[in-house]
Backbone as XML, in Angstrom:
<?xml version="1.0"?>
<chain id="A" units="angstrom">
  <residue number="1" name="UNK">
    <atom name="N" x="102.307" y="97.690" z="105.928"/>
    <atom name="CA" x="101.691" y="96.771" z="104.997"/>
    <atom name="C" x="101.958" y="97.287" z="103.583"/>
  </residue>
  <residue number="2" name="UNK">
    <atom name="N" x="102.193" y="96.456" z="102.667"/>
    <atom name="CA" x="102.815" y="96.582" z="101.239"/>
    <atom name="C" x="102.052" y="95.684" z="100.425"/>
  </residue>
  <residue number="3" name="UNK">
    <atom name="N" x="101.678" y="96.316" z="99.167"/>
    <atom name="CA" x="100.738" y="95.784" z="98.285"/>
    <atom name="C" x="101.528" y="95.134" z="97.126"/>
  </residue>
  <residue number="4" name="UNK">
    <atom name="N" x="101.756" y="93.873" z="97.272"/>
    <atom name="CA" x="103.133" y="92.878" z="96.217"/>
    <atom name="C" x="101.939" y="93.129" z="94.901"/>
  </residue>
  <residue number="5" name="UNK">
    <atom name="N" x="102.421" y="92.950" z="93.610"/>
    <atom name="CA" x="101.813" y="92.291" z="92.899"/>
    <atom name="C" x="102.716" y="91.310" z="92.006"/>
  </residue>
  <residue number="6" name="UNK">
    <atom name="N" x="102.002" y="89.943" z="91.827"/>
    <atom name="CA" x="103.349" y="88.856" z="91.255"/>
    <atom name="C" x="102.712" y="88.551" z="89.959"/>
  </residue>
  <residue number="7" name="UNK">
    <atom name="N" x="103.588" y="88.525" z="89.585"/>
    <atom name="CA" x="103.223" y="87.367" z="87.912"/>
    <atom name="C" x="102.863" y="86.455" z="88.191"/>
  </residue>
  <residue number="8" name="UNK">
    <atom name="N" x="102.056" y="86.252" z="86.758"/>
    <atom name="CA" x="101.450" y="85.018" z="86.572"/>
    <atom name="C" x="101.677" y="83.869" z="87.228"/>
  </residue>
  <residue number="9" name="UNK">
    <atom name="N" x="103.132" y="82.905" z="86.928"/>
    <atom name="CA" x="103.120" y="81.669" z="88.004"/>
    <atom name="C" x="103.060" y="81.539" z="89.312"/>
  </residue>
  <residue number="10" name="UNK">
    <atom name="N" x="103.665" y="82.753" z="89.546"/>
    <atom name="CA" x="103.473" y="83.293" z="91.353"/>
    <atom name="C" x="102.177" y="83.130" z="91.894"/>
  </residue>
  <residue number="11" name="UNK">
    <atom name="N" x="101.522" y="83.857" z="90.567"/>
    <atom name="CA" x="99.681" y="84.026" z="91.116"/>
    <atom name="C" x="99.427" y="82.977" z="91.063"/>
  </residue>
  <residue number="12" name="UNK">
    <atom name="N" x="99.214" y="81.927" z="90.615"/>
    <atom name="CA" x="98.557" y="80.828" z="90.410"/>
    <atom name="C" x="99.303" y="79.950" z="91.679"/>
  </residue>
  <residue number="13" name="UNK">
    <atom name="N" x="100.514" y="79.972" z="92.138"/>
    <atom name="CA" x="101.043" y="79.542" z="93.313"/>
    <atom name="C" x="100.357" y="80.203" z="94.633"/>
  </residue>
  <residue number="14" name="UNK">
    <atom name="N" x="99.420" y="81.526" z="94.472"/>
    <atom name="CA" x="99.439" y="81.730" z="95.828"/>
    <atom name="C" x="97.900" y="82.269" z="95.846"/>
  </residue>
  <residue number="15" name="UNK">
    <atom name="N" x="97.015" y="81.073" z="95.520"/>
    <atom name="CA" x="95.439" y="80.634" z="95.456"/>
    <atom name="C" x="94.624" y="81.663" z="94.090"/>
  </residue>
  <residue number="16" name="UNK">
    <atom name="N" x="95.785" y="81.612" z="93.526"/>
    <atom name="CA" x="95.447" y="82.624" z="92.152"/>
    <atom name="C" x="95.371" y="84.304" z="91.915"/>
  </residue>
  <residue number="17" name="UNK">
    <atom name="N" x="95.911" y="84.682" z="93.695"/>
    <atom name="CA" x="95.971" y="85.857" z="93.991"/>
    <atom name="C" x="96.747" y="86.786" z="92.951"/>
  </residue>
  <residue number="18" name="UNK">
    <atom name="N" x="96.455" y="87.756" z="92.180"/>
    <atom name="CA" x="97.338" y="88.576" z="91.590"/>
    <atom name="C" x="98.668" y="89.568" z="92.552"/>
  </residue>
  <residue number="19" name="UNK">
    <atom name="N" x="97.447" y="90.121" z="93.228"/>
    <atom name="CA" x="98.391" y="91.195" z="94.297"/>
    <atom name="C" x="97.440" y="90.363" z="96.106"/>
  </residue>
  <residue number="20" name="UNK">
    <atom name="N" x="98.428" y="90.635" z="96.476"/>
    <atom name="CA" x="98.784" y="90.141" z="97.741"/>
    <atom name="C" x="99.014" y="91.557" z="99.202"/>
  </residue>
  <residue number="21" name="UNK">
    <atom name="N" x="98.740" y="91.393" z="99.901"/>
    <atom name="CA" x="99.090" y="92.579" z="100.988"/>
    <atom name="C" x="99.945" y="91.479" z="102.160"/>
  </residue>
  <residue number="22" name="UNK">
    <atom name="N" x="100.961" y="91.931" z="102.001"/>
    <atom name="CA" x="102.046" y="91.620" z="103.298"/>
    <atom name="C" x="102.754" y="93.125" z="104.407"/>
  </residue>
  <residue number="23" name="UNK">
    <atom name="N" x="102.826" y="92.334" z="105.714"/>
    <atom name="CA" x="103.496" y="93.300" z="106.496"/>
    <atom name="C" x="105.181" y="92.770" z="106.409"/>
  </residue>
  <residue number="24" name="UNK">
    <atom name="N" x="105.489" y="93.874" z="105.856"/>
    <atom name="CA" x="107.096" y="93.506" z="105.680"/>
    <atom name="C" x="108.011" y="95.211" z="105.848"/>
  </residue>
  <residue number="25" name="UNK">
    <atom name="N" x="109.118" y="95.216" z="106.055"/>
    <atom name="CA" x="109.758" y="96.047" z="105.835"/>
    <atom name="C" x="111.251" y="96.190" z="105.006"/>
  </residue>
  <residue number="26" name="UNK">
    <atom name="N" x="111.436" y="95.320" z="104.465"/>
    <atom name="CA" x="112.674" y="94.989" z="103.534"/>
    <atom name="C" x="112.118" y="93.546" z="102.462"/>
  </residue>
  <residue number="27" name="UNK">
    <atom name="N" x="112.572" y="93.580" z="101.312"/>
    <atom name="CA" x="113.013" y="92.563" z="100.788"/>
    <atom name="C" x="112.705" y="90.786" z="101.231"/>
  </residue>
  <residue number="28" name="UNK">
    <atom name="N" x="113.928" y="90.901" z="102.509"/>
    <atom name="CA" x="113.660" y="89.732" z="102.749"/>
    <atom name="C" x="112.725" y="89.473" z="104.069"/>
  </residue>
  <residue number="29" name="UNK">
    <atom name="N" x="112.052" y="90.045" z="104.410"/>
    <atom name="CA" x="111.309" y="89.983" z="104.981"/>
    <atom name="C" x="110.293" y="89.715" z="103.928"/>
  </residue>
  <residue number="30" name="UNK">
    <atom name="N" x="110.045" y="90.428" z="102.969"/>
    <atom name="CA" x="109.064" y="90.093" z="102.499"/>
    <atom name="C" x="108.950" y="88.770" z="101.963"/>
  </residue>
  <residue number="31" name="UNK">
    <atom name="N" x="109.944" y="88.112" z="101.244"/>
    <atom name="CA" x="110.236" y="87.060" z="100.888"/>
    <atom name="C" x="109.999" y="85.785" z="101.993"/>
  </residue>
  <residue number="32" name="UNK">
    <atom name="N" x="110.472" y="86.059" z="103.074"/>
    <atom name="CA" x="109.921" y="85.145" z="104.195"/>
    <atom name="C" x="108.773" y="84.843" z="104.456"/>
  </residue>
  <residue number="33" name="UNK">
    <atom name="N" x="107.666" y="85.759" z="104.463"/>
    <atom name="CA" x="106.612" y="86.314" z="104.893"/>
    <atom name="C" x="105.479" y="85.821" z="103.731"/>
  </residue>
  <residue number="34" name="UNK">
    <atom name="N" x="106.181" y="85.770" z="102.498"/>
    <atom name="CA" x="105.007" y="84.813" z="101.348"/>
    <atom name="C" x="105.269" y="83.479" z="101.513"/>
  </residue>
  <residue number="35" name="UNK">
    <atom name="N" x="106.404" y="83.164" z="101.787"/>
    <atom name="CA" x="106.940" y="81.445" z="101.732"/>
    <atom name="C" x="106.359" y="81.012" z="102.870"/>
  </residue>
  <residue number="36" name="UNK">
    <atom name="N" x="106.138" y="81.540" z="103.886"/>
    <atom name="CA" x="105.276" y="81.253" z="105.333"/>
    <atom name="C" x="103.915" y="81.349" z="105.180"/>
  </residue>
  <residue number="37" name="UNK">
    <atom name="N" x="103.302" y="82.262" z="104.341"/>
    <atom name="CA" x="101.891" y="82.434" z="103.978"/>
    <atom name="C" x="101.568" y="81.580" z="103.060"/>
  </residue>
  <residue number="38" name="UNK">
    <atom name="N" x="102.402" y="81.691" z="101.939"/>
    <atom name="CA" x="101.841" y="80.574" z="100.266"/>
    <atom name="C" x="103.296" y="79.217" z="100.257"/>
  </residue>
  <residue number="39" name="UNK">
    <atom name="N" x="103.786" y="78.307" z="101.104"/>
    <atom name="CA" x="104.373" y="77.750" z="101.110"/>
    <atom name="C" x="104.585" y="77.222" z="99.449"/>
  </residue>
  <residue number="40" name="UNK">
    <atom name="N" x="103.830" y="77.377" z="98.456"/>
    <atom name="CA" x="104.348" y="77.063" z="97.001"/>
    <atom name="C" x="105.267" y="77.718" z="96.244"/>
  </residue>
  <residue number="41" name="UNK">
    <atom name="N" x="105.057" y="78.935" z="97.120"/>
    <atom name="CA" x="106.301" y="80.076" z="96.519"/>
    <atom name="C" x="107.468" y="79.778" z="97.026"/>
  </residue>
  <residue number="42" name="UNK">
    <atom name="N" x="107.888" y="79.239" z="98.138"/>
    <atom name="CA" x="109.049" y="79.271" z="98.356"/>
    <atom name="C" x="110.428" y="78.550" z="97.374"/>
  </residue>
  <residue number="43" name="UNK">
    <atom name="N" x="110.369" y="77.263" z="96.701"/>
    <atom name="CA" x="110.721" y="77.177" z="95.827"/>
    <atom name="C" x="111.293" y="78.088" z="94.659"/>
  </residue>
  <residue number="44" name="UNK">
    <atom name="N" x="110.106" y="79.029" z="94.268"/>
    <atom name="CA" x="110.530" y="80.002" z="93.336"/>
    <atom name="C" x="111.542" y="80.908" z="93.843"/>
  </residue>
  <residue number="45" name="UNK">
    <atom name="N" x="111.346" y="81.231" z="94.978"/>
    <atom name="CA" x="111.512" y="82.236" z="95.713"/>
    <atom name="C" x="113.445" y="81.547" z="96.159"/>
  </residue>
  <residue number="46" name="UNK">
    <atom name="N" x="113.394" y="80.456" z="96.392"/>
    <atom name="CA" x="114.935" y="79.854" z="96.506"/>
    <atom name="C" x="115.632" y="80.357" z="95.180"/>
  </residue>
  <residue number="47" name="UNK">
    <atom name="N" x="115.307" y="80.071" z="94.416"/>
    <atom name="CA" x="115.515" y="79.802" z="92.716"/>
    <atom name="C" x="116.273" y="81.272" z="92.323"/>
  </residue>
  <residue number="48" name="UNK">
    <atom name="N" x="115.212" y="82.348" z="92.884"/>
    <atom name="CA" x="115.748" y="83.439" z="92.716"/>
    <atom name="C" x="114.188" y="84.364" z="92.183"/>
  </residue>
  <residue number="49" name="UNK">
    <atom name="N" x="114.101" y="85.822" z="92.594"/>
    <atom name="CA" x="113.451" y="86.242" z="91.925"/>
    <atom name="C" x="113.448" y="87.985" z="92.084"/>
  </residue>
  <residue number="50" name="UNK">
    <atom name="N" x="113.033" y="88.554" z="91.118"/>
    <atom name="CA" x="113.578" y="90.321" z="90.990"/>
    <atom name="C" x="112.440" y="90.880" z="91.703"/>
  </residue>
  <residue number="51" name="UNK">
    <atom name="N" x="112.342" y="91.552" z="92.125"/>
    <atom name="CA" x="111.609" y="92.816" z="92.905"/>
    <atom name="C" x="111.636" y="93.994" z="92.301"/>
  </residue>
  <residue number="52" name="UNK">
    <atom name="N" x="110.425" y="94.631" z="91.607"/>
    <atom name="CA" x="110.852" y="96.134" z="91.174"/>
    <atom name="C" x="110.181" y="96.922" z="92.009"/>
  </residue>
  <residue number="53" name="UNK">
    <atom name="N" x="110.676" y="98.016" z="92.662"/>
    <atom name="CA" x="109.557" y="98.808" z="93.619"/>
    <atom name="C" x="109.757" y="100.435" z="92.835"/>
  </residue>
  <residue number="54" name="UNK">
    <atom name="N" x="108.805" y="100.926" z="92.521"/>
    <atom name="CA" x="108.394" y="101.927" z="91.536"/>
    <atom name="C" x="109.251" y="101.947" z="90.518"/>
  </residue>
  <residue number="55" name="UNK">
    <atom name="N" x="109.916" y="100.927" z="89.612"/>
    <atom name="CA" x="110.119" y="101.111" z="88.556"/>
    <atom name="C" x="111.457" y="100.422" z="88.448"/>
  </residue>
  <residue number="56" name="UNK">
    <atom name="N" x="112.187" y="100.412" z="89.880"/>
    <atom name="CA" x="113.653" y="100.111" z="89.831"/>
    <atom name="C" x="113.604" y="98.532" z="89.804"/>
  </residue>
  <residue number="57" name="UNK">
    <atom name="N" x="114.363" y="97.912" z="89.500"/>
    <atom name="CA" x="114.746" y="96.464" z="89.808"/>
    <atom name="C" x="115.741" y="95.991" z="90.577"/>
  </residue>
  <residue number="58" name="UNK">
    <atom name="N" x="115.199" y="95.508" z="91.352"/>
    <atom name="CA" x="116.498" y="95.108" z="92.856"/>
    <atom name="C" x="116.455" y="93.154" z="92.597"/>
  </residue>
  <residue number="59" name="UNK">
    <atom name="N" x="117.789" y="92.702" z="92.287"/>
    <atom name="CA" x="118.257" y="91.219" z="92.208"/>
    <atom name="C" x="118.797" y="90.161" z="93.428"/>
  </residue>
  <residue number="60" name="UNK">
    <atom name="N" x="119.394" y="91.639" z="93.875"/>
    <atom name="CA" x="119.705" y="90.858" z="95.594"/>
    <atom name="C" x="120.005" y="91.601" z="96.377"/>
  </residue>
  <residue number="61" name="UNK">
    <atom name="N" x="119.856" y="92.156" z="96.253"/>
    <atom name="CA" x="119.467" y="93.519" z="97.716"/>
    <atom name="C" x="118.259" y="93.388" z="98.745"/>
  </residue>
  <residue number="62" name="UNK">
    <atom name="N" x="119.007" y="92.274" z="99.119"/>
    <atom name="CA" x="117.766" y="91.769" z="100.630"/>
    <atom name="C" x="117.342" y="93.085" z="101.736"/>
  </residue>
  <residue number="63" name="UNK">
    <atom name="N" x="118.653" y="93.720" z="101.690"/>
    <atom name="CA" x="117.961" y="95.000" z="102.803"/>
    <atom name="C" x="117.032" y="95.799" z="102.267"/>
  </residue>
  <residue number="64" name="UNK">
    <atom name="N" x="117.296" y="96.085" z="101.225"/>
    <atom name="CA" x="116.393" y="97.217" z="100.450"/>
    <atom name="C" x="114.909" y="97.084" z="100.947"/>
  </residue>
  <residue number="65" name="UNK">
    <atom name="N" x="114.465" y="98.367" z="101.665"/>
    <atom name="CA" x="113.532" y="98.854" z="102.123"/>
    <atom name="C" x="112.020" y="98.897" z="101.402"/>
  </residue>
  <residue number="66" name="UNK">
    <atom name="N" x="110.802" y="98.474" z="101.647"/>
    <atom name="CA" x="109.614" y="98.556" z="100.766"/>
    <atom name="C" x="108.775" y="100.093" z="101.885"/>
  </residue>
  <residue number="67" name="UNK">
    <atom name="N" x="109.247" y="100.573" z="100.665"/>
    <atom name="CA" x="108.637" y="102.167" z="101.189"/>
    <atom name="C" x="106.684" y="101.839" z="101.031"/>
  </residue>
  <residue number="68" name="UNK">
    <atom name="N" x="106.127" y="102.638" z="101.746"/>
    <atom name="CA" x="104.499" y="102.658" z="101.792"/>
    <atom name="C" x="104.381" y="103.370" z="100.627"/>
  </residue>
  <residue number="69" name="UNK">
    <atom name="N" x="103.222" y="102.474" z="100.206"/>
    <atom name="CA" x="102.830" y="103.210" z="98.840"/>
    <atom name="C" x="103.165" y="102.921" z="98.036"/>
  </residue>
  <residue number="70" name="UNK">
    <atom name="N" x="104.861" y="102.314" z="97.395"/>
    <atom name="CA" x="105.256" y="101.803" z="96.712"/>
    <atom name="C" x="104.696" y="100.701" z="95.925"/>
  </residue>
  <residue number="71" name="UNK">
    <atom name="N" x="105.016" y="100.972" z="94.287"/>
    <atom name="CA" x="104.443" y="100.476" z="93.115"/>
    <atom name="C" x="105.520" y="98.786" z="93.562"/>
  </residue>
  <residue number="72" name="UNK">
    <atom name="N" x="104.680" y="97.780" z="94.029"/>
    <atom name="CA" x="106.293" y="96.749" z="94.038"/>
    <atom name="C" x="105.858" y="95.481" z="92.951"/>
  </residue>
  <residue number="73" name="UNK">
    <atom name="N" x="106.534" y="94.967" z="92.443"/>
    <atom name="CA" x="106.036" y="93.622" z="91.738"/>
    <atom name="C" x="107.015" y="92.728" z="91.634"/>
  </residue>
  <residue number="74" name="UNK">
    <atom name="N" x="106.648" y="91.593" z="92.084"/>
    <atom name="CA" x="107.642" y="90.301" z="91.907"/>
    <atom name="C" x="107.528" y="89.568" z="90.530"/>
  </residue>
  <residue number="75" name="UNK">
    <atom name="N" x="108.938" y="90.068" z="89.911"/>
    <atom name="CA" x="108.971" y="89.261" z="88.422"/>
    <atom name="C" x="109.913" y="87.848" z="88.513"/>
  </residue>
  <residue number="76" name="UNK">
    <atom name="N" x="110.084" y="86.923" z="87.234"/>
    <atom name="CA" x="110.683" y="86.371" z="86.871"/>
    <atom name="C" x="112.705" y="86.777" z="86.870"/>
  </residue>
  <residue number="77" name="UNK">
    <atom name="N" x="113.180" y="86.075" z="87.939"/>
    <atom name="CA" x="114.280" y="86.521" z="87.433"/>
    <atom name="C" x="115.577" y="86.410" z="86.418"/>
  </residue>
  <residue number="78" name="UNK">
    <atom name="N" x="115.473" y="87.418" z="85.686"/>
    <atom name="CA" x="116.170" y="87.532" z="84.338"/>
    <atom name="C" x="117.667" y="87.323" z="84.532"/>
  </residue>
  <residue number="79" name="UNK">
    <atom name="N" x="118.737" y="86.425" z="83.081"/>
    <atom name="CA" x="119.908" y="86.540" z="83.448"/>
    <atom name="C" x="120.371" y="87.529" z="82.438"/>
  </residue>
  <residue number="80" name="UNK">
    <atom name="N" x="121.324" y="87.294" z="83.018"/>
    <atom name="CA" x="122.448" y="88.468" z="82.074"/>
    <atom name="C" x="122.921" y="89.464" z="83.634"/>
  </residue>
  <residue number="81" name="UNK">
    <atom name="N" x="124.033" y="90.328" z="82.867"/>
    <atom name="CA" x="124.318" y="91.285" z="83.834"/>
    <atom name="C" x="124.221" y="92.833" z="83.315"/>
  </residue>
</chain>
């Protein structure tokens, strides 16, 4: 179990929850796993969105692992490269 915390529009998409607890073990699992729980996110969640887990920012690295304990937060995803 992994403690998400999302921004603002996220929160307000998923009954105003700030941080969220999901059982996930990667990325896209986790991503599955809110769109199945808060069906409003999924949209965003098509669209695109960044994952930072203790500090790093992952854009599409679906395997990438959500270690326990880990600081994770779902932001807005930014362009540029």
């Amino acid at each position: 179990m992994v403690e998400v915390t999302l921004w603002g529009s996220l929160a307000a998409l998923a009954g105003g929850k700030s941080k969220v607890e999901i059982e996930a073990k990667d990325i896209r699992e986790l991503f599955r796993k809110l769109a199945e729980q808060y069906p409003g996110l999924e949209p965003l969640i098509e669209k695109g969105i960044a994952v930072a887990i203790d500090g790093t920012i992952y854009r599409d690295t679906w395997s990438k692992e959500l270690p326990q304990g880990a600081e994770i937060f779902l932001l807005p995803r930014l362009a540029g490269g």
